[in-house]
N, C-alpha and C positions, 0 to 999 in steps of 0.2 A: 746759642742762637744769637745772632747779633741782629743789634734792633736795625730798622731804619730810621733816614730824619724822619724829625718830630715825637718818636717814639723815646727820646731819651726825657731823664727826669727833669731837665734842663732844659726849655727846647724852646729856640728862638730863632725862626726858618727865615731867610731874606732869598727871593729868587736874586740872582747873580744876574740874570738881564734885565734888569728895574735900575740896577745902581747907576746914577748918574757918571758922566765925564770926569766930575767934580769928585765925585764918591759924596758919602753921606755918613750922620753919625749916629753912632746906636748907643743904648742906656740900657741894662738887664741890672732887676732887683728883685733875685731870689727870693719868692712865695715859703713862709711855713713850712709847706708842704712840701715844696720841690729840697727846701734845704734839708729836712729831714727823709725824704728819699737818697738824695744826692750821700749823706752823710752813709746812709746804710751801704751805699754803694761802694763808698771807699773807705770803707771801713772806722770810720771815726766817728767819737760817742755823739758830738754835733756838730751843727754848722750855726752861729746864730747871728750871721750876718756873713751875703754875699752880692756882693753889686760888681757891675762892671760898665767900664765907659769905653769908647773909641770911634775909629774911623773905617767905615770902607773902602778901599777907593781902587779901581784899576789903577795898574803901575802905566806912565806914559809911554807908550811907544812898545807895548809890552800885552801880551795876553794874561797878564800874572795880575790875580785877584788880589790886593795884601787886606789882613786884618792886622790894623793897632790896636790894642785897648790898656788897660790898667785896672786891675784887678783889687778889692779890697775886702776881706774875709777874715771872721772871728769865728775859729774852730777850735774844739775840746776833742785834744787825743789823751792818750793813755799812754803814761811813762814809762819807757823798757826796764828802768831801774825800779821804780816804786809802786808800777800798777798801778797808779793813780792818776784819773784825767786830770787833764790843767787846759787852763784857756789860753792858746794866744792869738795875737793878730798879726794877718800878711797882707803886704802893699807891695804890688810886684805889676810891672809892664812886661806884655809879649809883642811879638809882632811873628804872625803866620801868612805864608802866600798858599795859593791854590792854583791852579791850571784845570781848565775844562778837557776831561777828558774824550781824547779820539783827534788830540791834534795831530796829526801826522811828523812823525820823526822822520824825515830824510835826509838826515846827515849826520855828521860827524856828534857824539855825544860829550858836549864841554862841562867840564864840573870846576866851577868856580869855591875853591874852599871857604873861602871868606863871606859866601854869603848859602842860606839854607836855599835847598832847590824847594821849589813849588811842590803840595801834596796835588795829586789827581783827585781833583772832582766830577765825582759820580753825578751826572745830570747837571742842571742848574739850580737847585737848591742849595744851601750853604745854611748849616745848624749853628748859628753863632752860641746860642747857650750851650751844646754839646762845646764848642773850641773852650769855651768860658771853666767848663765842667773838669776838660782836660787840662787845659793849665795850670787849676786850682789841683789838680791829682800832682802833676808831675813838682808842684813847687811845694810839695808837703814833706816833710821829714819822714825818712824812712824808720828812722831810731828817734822817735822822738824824745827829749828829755828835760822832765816839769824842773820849775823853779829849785824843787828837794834833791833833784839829783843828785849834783857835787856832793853835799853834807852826806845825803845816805850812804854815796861812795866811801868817804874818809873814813865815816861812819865802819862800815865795812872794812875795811883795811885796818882801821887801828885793832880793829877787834881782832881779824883775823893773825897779826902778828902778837898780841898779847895771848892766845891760844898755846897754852904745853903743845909740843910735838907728838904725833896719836904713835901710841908704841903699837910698832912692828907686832903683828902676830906672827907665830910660827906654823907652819901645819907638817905635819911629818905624815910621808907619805909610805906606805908599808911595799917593798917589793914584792910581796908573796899576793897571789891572789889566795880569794878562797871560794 
């Protein structure tokens, strides 16, 4: 079931027809709470530190909502090598557009590669802590791997070439049934 705004663990609602000409700037410093929901969420042992800074601002001359911000998080995953959490820290800027959905398409559909097209937005609310929530998921290591990785690799590998060769069994197989 997928939630709606406000309903994430994250949730930092701006109606989209409030923002000034100018746009405006927003500040989110993840709660306790929300960091340890958010963490259960994406699967990591924690979060213990999540802030985010930026700008709203309609694009000139343009129906395209942008979000800037810059994202700064201290999260404990768990190493594919060693199963062991480790802490690190991520300092990463995004930049998302949005379009209000039901603008009417009457022409030709131009896709410019060089730059992201607009998500559709649903209504005029805009979940800034959900985008906040999503960029901290997608900027996270799939494989993450702690400070012990490499050694426990080597680790691994010397050993496994100092290892005797496992002798071949044989099974002999009998033609006859019985």
């Amino acid at each position: 079931m997928a939630l709606s705004v406000g309903e994430h663990e994250l949730s930092r609602t701006i109606e989209v027809t409030r923002v000034p000409p100018g746009g405006r700037a927003f500040e989110i410093v993840a709660t306790a709470a929300e960091r340890k929901a958010l963490a259960a969420r994406l699967r990591l042992e924690a979060i213990g530190k999540l802030e985010a800074r930026g700008r709203i601002a309609w694009m000139p001359g343009e129906e395209i909502l942008e979000v800037e911000g810059h994202i700064e998080a201290e999260v404990t995953q768990c190493c594919v090598v060693s199963l062991e959490p480790f802490e690190h820290s991520l300092s990463f800027s995004f930049t998302r557009r949005f379009t209000l959905e039901g603008q009417p398409n009457t022409g030709e559909v131009v896709v410019d590669v060089e730059r992201d097209e607009p998500e559709p937005l649903e209504g005029t609310i805009l979940d800034l802590g959900e985008i906040v929530a999503e960029e901290l998921a997608l900027s996270l290591d799939p494989y993450p791997r702690g400070p012990l990785a490499d050694e426990i690799m080597r680790a691994w590998s010397t050993s496994a070439r100092e290892q005797p060769p496992m002798a071949s069994a044989t099974t002999t197989v009998s033609p006859h049934r019985h």
